[in-house]
N, C-alpha and C positions, 0 to 999 in steps of 0.2 A: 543329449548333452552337447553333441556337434552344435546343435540350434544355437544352444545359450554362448559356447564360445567365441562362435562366427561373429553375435553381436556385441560381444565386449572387445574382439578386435577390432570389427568394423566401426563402432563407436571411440575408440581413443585412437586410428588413424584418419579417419575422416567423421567428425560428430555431423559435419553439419548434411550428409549425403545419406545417414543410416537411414535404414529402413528393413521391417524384419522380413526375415524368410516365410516364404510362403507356406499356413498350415501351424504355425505356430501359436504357443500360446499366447503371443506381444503382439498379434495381428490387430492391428485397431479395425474395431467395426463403421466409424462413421468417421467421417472427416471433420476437421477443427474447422468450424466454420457456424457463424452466427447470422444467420439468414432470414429473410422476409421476404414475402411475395407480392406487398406494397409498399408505396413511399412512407416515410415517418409522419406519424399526425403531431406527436407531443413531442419533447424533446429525448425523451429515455424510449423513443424509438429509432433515433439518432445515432449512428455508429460511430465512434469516437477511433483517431488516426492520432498519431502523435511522434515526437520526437526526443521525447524527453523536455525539450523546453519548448518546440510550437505544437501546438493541437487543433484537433477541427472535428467538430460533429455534422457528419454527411447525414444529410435528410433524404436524399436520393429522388425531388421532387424531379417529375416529367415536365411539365408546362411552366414551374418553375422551380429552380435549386435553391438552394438554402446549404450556405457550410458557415456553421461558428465557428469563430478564430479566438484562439488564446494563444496569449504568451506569457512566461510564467514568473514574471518580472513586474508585469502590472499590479501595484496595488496602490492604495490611498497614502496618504501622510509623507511623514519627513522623520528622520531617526529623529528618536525621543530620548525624553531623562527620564528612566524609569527607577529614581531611587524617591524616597521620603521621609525627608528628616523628622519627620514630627512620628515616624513610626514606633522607634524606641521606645517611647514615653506609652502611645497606644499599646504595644505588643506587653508591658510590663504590668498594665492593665486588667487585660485578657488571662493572664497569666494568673496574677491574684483571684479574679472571678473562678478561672477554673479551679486552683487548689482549694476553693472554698465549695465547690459544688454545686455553683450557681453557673451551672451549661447555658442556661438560653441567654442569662443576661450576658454568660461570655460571646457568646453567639452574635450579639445584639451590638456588643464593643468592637465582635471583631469587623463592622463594617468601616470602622477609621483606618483600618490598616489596608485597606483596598484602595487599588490605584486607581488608572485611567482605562477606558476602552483601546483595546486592540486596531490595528487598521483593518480594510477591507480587499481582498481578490479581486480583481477586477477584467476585465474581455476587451478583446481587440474591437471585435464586429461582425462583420459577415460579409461571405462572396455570396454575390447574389447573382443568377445565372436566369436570364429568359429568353425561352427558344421559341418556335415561329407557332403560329395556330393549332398546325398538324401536330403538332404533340398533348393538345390536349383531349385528343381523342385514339390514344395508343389502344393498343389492344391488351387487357388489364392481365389475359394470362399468361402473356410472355413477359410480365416483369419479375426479375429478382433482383435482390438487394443484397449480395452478401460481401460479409468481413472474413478474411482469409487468414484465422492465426499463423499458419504454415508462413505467409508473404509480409501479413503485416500491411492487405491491402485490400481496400474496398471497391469490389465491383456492382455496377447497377449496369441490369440491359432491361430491354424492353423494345417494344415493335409497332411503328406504326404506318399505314401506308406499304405495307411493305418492306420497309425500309426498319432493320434493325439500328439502334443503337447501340454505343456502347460507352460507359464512362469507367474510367481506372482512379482512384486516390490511395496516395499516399504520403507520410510524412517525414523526408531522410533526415535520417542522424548523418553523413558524412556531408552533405551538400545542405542543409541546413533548410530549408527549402518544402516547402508541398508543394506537392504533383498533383495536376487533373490533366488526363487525356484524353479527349473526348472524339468520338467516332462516330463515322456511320456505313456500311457496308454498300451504299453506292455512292459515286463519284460527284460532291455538290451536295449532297444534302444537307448537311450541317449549315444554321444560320440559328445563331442567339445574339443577345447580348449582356455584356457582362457588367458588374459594377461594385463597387466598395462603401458598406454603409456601417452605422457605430450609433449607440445607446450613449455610446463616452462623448465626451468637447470634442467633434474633429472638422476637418474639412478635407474633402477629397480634393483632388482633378486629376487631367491625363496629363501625361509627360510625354509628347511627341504620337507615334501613330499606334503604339503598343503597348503601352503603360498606362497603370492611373498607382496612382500615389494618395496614400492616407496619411494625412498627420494630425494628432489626436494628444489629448492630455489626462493624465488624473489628478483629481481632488487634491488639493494638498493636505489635508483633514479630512475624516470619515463621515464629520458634520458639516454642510454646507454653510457656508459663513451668512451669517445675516448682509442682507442688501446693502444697509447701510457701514459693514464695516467697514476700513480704511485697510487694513493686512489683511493679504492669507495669503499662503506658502504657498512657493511653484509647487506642483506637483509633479510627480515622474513625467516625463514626456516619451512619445513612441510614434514609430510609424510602420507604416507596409505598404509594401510595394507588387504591384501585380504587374505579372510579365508576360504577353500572349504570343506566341508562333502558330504561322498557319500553315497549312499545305501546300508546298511549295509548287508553285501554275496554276493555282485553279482557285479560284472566288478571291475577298474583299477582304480586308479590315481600315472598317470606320473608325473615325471620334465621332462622340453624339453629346451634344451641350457638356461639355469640356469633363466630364465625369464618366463614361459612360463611353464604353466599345465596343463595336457589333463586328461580326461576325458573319459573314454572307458568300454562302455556294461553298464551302470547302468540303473537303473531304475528311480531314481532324484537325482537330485545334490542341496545342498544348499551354494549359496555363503553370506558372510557378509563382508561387509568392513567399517571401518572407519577410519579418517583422523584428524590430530591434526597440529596442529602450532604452531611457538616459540613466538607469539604475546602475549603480556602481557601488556598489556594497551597502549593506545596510547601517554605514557610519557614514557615509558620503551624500551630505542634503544635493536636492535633483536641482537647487541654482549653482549648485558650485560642481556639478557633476562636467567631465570635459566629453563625453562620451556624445556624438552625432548620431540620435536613429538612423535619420535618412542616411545619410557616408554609408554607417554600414549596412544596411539593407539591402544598397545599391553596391557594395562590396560584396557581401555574398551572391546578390545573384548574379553577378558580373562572374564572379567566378563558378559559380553553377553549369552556366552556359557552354564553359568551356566542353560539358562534355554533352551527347545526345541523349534524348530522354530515356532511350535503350541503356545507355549508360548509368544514369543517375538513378534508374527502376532496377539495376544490378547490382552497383552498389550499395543501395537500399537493404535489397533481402541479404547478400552478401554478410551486411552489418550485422541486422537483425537475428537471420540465422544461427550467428556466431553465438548470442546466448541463447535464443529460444531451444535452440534443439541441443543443446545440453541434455532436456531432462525430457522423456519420452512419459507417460502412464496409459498403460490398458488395463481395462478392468473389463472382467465379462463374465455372466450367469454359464450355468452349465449348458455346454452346446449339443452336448449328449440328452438331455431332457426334454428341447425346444421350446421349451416354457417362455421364453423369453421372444427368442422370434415372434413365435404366434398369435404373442400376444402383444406384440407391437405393430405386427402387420394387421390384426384384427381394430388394433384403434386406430391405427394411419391408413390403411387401404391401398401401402405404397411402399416401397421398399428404395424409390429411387435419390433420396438423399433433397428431397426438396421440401421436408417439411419444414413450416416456420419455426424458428429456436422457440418461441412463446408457445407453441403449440404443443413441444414437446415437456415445456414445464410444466402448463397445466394434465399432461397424462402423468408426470411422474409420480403423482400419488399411484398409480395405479399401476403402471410399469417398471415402476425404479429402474429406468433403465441407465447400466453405470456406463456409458457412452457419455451422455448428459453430465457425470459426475467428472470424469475426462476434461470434457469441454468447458464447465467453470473452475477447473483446476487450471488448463493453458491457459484462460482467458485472464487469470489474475496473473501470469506471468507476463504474457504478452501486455497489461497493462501498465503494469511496473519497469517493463522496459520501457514504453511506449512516455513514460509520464517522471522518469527520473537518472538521469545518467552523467557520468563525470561531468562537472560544469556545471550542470543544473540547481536549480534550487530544490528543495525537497519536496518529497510529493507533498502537498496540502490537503483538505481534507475530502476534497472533490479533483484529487492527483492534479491537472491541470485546467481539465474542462468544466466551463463554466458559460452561462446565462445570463449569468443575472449583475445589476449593478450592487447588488446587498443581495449576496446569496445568504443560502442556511449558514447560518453559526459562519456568518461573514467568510467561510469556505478555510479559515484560519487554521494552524499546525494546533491540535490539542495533546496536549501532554500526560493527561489522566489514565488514556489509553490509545485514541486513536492515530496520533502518529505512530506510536511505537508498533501498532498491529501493521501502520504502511509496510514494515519492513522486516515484521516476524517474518516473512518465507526466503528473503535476500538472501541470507545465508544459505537455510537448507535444501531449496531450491535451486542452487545454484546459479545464484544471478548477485555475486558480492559484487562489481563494480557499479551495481545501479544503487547500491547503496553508501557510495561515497558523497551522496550529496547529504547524507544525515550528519554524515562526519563533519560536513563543510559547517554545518548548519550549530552542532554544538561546538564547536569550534568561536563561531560567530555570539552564540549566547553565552557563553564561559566570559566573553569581556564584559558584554552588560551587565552578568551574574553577579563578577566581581563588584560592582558600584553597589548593587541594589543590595548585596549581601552586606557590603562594610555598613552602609550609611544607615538602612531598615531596620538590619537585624544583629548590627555590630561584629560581625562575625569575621572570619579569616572563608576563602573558599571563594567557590561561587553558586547560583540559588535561580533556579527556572522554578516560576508557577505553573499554573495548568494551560494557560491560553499567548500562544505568541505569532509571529505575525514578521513579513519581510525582514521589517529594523530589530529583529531577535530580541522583542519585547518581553521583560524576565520579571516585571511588579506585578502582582497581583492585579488580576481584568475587572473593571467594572464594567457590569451590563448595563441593563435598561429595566434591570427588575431588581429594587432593593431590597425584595425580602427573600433574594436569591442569592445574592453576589455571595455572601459570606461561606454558603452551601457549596459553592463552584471554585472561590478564589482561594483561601485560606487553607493552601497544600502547596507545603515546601517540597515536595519529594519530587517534581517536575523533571529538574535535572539528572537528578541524583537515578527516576528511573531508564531514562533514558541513556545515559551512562553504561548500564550494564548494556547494550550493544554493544561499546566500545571493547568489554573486554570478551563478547561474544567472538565478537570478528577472531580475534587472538584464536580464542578455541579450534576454530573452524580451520584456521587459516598457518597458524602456528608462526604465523610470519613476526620475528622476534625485532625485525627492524623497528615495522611499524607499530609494535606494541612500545617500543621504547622513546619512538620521536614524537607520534600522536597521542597513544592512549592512554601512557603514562601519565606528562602532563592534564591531562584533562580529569584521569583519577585523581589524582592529589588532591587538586581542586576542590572536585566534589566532595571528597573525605574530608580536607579541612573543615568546610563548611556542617557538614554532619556531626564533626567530632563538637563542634561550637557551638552546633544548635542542640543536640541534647544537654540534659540539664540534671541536676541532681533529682531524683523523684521517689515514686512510694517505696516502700520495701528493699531499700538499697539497689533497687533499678534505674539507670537510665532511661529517662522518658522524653517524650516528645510533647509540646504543650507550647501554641497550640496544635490540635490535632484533628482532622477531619478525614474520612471516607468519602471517596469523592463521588461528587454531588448527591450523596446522601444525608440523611436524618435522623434523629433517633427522639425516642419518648423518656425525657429527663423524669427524673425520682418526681420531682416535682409535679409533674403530669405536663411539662410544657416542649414541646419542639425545639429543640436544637439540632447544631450539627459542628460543635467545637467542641472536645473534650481532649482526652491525651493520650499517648501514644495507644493511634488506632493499627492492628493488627498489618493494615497497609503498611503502614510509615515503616514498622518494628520490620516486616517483611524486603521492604526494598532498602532498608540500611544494612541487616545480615547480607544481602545480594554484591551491594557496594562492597562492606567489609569483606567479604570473603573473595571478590575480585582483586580489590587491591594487595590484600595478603598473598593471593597466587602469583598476581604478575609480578610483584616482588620480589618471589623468592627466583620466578626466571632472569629478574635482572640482578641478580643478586644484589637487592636492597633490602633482607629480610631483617637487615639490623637498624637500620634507619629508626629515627625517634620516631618517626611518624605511622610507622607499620606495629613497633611495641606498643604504643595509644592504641592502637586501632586492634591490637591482641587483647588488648587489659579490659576493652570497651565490647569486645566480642559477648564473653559472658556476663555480661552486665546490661545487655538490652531484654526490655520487657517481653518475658516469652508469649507465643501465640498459645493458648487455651481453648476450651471446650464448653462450648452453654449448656445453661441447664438441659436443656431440646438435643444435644447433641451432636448441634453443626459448632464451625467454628465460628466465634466469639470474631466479632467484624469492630466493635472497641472494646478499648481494657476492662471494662466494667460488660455485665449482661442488661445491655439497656435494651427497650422492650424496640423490636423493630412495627414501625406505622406502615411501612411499607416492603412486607418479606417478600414481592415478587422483584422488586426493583433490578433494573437492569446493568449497574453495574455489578464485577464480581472480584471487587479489590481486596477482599479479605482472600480469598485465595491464589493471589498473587507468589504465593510459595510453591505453590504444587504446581502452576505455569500461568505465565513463562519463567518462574521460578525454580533453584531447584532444592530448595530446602525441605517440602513435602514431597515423599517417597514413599513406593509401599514397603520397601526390605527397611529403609531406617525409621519412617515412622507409620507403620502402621494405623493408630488410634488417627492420629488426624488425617489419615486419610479416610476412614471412616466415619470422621466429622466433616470430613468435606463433600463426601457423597450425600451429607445430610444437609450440608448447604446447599449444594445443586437442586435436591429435591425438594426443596425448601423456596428455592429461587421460583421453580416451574421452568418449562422451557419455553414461554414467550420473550418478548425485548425484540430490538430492533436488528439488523444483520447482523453486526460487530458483535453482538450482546450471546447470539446464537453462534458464532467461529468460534467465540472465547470455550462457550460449552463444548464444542467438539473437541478442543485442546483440551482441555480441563476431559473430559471423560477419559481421552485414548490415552491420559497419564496413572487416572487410576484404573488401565485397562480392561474397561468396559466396551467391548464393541458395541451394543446393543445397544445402548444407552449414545455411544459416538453417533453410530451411525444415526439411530433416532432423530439425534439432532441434526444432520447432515440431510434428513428426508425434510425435516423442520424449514431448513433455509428453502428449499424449491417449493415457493408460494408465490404464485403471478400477480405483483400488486397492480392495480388499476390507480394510476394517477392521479385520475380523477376524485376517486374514491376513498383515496387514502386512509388507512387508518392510525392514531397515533402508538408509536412502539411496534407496530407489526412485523419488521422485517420484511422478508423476502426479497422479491430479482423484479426486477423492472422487463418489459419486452426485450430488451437490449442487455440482460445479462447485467447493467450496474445493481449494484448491491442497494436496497431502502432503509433509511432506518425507521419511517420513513423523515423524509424526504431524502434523494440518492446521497449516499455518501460512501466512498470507495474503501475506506477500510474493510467493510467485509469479504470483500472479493478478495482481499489480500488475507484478511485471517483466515477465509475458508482454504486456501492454497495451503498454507502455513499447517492448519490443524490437519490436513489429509496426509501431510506429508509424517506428521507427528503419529496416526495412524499405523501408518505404515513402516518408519522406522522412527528410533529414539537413540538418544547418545550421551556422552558424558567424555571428557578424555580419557577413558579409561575402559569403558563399556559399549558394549553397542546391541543395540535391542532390534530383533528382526519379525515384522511383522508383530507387533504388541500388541495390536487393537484391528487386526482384519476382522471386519465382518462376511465371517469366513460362506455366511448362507448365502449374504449380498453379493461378493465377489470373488467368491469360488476359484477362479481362472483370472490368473493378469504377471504382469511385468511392470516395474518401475526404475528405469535407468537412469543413472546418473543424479542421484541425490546426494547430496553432500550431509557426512556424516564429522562431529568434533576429530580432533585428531588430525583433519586436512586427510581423512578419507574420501574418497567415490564411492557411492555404494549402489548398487545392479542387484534386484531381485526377481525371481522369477516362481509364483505357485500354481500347483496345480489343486482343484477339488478341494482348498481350503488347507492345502500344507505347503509348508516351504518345497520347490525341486531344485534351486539350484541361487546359490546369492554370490557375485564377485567384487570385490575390493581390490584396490590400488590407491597409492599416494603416490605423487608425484614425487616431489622433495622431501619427505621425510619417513623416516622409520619408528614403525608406533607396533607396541606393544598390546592389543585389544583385547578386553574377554569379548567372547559372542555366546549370547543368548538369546536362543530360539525354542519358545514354551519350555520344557523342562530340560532343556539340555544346555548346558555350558561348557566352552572349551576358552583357551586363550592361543590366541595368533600371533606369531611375529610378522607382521605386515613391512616389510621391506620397501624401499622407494624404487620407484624402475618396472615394477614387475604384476601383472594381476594374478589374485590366488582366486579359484574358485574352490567353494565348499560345496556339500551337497547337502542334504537336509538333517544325518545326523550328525551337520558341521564337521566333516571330515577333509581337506584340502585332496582336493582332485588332484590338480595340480595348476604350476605357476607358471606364465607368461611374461617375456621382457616387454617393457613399453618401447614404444618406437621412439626414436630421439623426438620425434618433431609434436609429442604429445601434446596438445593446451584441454588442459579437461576444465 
């Protein structure tokens, strides 16, 4: 017990220095660290650095470097009019088709009510770095490549001639700024040259004897204007600037044909770059924009300078640290059996911490080793910082790092599921501040919402579709495949789910300010619009029409393909969510008399209830249309049971019984996202086995190359495939493990729901944030709880705790941590230190 208290002290006065006593059960076996033993061939062998708004993927080439640059500001276009008059008349259409039972042809109408395509993500360039002969004959076994989740920093060494290398990257949040340091362990040998190049409109050159300067443009459209047009719209403008210092006495720095600076005899070099854009909100076109790339580029790093790179590498982890190490997880097999050892020394032949991360995927069929499980649980935090932080734009759907001039699914925010899974784990994870840029971001679509709701859909409120984009595009996406659009586009519930974050934050946080100034307003909103888009419908229900499951199908009575009918299980699912958010935060603002929260009572029991198919999953639309496709990879009918919390096992049993009939029904293929969602979705109806099943599911080494469609898995480099990369699953997989291991409600707290107690036997998981504006600390042994501690900072919460068959209720006091021990009896209670930031 000494053990566990030491670290709950030592974690709320110093989080960012913890580390556990020697011997214990929170000893981590392997260090957080993503490694290779050569340079990257493809790009998702690329280690990805970031700052929240600059990023870089380090290839860690010897003879020559490669780093992508992104900034998360660059995309196509100009703010748009995302409303359409002629929608009205269309949507009244669809309407009649559907009450009459003619789905395909409503199907077939609802492509008039579809807007315009989205804009496009777009990338800086690349540094490109080439060093003298003698590096292309390094010696291949002293190379390693690794990413340091602890630092938040990428090292590559390597050997040649004798002569060690060394290079450091990183990307500061407080100096705005990446870092290269580049070394070599004798006096002079360093000699490259460096240079600034782009897939985008740019031209480089140097700026005096240390600099080179890029300035570059985007599209003003997604589509290239024909040759002979006479218009087209500035596009965003940006630039970056590269800053080189050498060692000071010894070797050169050149210009070489006005782009391009070498590097001759030193001892290290340190580069800095950073990148700006003329984007100024997504209401502000980029020719009226007053904002200078270059000024500020050359104002950051003017002020970068002020301190030494030792500096700027302190303030770095300094930052970093501050959220990462909030939340610690060890997980590990019995140590007493060595089952586990043995049988990872027997496929590795090495115990010294140098295998490649890729290597140890593909053993995880065979070792499960929860080391590995550890390490893509940090890596999705360290991502989420790394890719979205106050100020920031929101993560997109590849967070910021990017490729391509037309990446996948144009790298755009999707609203059906994948933004929202960006930032399932912000909360319970403990990492709320990286999630204010979703705030910023509905915030931004609430205005547009407002137009596209009055003028489309006549309505009061405001109304995201599924697909938006910088200028918080809110009409209906048209693709490039018209017998798709209507499958993808024609789903009001956009906003409406994204929303419930809003009043998540509250839960978590309790914080009654910011439910009153931001989340309020932005509920109303969304419930106007809801209360206006339901309609009168069958059986004295409110329904929704039109209605679709997103980008699904179904087999009409008729025998024909649709994917419009009305209020699908989805819709019915995230409006109970809304209504029952804005009803709570009501009654803490005391607005529970308000006309607008009585609607929103009267309309409660009036939505179309979720139901049971003949098969005995749940019914995914109001009717039992025959599914063409039951493996399908979305799982929006059970959006109640999570991240919803409508489906329960204590309130509704039967549909959770229909829900495990959907999961089984589903299979466990689909792509990353598609498998997170299943791990959520199992550790709610507390299935470990089936959780974890899925959890063994995601660690599948996909070959780039090879790709297959819907497969999932991890890429060498730990991104998430669906295929092709896309980061949502690395953030749902954090999200579901965390769900695993604790669950909440304000009112309840569930400890250890879904350990898979054969897998991980032995572990600790510190500092998860539990509803209520709890911390929650647990620690078991051999598959039982030994010891869980709680603290609030600010507030006093009244909890039940439930751990397997046991229940008790806490008064959790602010100021103070209470440890329980496993028949949840209070050990005893600790004051927090004034200077606590948990």
């Amino acid at each position: 017990m000494e053990d566990f208290d030491w670290i709950l002290v030592k974690e709320l006065t110093d989080a960012d220095m913890w580390s556990p006593s020697s011997g214990s059960t929170t000893e981590s076996s392997k260090p957080l660290e993503i490694r290779f033993n050569e340079p990257a061939k493809l790009w998702t062998d690329a280690l990805p650095i970031g700052n929240g708004r600059l990023g870089a993927m380090v290839w860690g080439g010897v003879a020559s470097e490669t780093l992508n640059l992104n900034e998360d500001t660059l995309w196509t276009g100009i703010p748009g009019d995302y409303t359409d008059p002629d929608a009205p008349k269309a949507l009244a259409e669809v309407r009649k088709l559907v009450d009459d039972g003619q789905y395909a042809q409503a199907t077939e109408a609802g492509r008039k009510l579809v807007g315009k395509p989205n804009e496009v993500y777009q990338l800086v360039g690349d540094i490109k770095l080439e060093f003298d002969a003698s590096h292309a004959n390094y010696n291949e076994e002293t190379y390693q490549r690794v990413l340091d989740l602890e630092t938040a920093t990428v090292k590559v060494k390597y050997s040649t001639n004798d002569i060690e290398f060394t290079r450091e990257y990183f990307s500061s949040n407080p100096d705005q700024v990446i870092a290269i340091k580049i070394s070599g362990n004798k006096p002079g040998s360093l000699n490259f040259t460096v240079s600034l190049d782009s897939q985008m409109h740019h031209h480089s050159y140097t700026n005096g004897k240390n600099q080179i300067i890029m300035e570059g443009s985007c599209l003003g459209t997604r589509i290239p204007p024909q040759k002979n047009a006479t218009e087209s719209p500035q596009g965003i403008q940006f630039s970056a600037v590269l800053d080189i210092q050498i060692s000071n006495g010894s070797g050169a720095l050149n210009v070489l044909d006005e782009q391009r600076l070498q590097v001759k005899g030193c001892d290290w070099a340190i580069i800095l770059l950073t990148a700006s854009s003329s984007f100024d909100g997504p209401f502000t076109k980029p020719s009226e924009s007053k904002r200078d790339p270059i000024s500020e580029s050359q104002k950051t790093l003017i002020s970068s300078k002020r301190f030494s790179y030792s500096e700027i590498y302190s303030r770095h982890v300094d930052d970093y640290q501050k959220l990462f190490q909030r939340v610690s997880l060890n997980l590990s097999k019995s140590i007493a059996s060595g089952e586990f050892n043995k049988t990872y020394i027997d496929l590795k032949g090495s115990e010294d911490g140098a295998i490649p991360t890729s290597e140890r995927v593909k053993s995880f069929i065979i070792d499960e080793d929860p080391s590995l499980v550890e390490l893509l649980f940090q890596y999705g935090r360290y991502l989420l910082i790394a890719c979205s932080r106050p100020g920031t734009q929101a993560a997109n759907l590849q967070g910021i790092w990017n490729k391509d001039m037309v990446p996948a699914w144009d790298a755009a925010p999707h609203l059906n599921i994948n933004l929202q899974m960006n930032y399932w784990p912000a909360l319970p994870c403990n990492l709320k501040e990286c999630q204010e840029p979703l705030y910023d971001y509905i915030s931004f679509l609430s205005t547009n919402g407002r137009k596209t709701a009055k003028v489309n859909y006549e309505a009061r409120g405001w109304v995201v579709h599924h697909i938006s984009d910088i200028w918080a595009k809110t009409s209906p996406y048209r693709g490039y495949d018209d017998r798709r659009d209507v499958e993808y586009s024609i789903w009001q519930m956009g906003g409406a789910w994204i929303c419930t974050h809003l009043w998540e934050h509250y839960t978590y946080t309790m914080d009654r300010d910011f439910l009153e100034k931001k989340i309020y307003p932005l509920l109303e909103g969304c419930t106007l619009f809801l209360l206006d888009w339901l309609i009168e419908g069958r059986e004295g229900y409110l329904e929704t029409n039109p209605s679709s499951s997103p980008e699904h199908y179904f087999l009409a009575p008729d025998g024909e393909i649709a994917s419009l009918s009305y209020s699908t299980t989805m819709d019915m699912s995230i409006i109970r969510e809304v209504f029952s958010a804005i009803v709570s935060a009501a009654k803490v603002l005391n607005k529970s008399e308000d006309e607008l929260i009585v609607r929103v009572q009267k309309a409660q029991s009036r939505l179309y209830p979720t139901k049971i198919a003949r098969d005995g999953s749940v019914m995914e639309w109001a009717k039992d249309f025959k599914d063409p496709d039951v493996h399908h990879r979305h799982l929006s009918h059970l959006f109640g049971l999570f991240p919803g919390h409508t489906i329960t096992p204590e309130k509704t049993p039967d549909l959770c019984k229909a829900a495990e009939n959907s999961l089984y029904k589903r299979g466990e293929g689909g792509p990353g996202w598609s498998t997170a969602w299943k791990i959520a979705l199992w550790a709610h109806l507390l299935d470990s086995e089936q959780a974890y099943h899925m959890v063994k599911h995601l660690f599948h080494l996909v070959d780039p190359e090879n790709e297959a469609k819907f497969e999932g898995g991890l890429y060498n480099n730990l991104f998430a495939a669906h295929p092709p990369f896309q980061i949502d699953a690395n953030f749902g997989f954090k999200a579901a493990v965390s769900e695993m291991l604790v669950q909440s409600s304000m009112t309840d707290l569930y400890l250890l729901p879904t350990l898979p107690r054969d897998k991980w036997p032995n572990g600790c998981v510190k500092g998860l944030k539990a509803r209520s504006d709890l911390t929650v600390s647990i620690c078991w042994k051999e598959g039982e709880l030994h010891e869980v501690g709680l603290w609030s900072k600010d507030h006093k919460t009244i909890m039940r705790l439930h751990y397997q068959m046991i229940t008790m209720t806490a008064t959790i006091t602010s100021g103070r941590v209470y440890t329980f021990n496993k028949e949840l009896k209070c050990l005893k209670s600790n004051a927090l230190p004034n200077c606590l930031s948990s």
